[in-house]
N, C-alpha and C positions, 0 to 999 in steps of 0.2 A: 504494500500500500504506500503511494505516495503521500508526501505530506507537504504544504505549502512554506519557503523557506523565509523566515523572520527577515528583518529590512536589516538587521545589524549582520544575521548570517550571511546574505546574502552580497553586502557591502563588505565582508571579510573576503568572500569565494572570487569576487570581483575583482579587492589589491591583490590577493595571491595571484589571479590571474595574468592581472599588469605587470605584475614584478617578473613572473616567467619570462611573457611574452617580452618585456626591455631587457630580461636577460640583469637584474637589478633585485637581487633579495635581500638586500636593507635598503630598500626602496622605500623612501617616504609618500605614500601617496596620497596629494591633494585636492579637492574637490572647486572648481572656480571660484565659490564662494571664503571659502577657508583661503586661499591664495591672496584673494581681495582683500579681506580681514591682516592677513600680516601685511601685505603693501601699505594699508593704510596705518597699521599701528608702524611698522617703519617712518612714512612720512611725514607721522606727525612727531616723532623722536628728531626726527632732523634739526639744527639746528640752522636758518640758512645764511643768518647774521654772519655764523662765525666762517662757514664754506664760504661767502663772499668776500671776506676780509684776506680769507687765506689764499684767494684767488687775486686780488688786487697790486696792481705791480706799482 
C-alpha cells in the first residue's frame, strides 16, 4: 500500500536528489525565497558609508 509523502519528507527526497544529480553531498540547498532572505539580511549588514570612503582616492 502506498502512502502519501509528508511536505518535509518529500523536500528531504528532493535535496538528496539535487545533491546527487550536482554531484555535491554537503550541498546546501536553497529555496528562492531562503536565498532572498540572506541577500537581504546581507544588504542591510553593509555598511556603505565606510565601502565608499574606502573606495575614494
Amino acid at each position: 500500500m502506498m502512502s502519501e509523502i509528508s511536505g518535509s519528507s518529500a523536500n528531504a527526497i528532493e535535496n538528496s536528489y539535487l545533491r546527487q544529480v550536482l554531484n555535491a553531498n554537503n550541498a546546501l540547498i536553497l529555496r528562492s525565497d531562503e536565498t532572498t532572505i540572506i541577500a537581504e539580511e546581507f544588504l542591510n549588514s553593509v555598511n556603505l558609508s565606510s565601502i565608499s570612503d574606502s573606495l575614494s582616492l
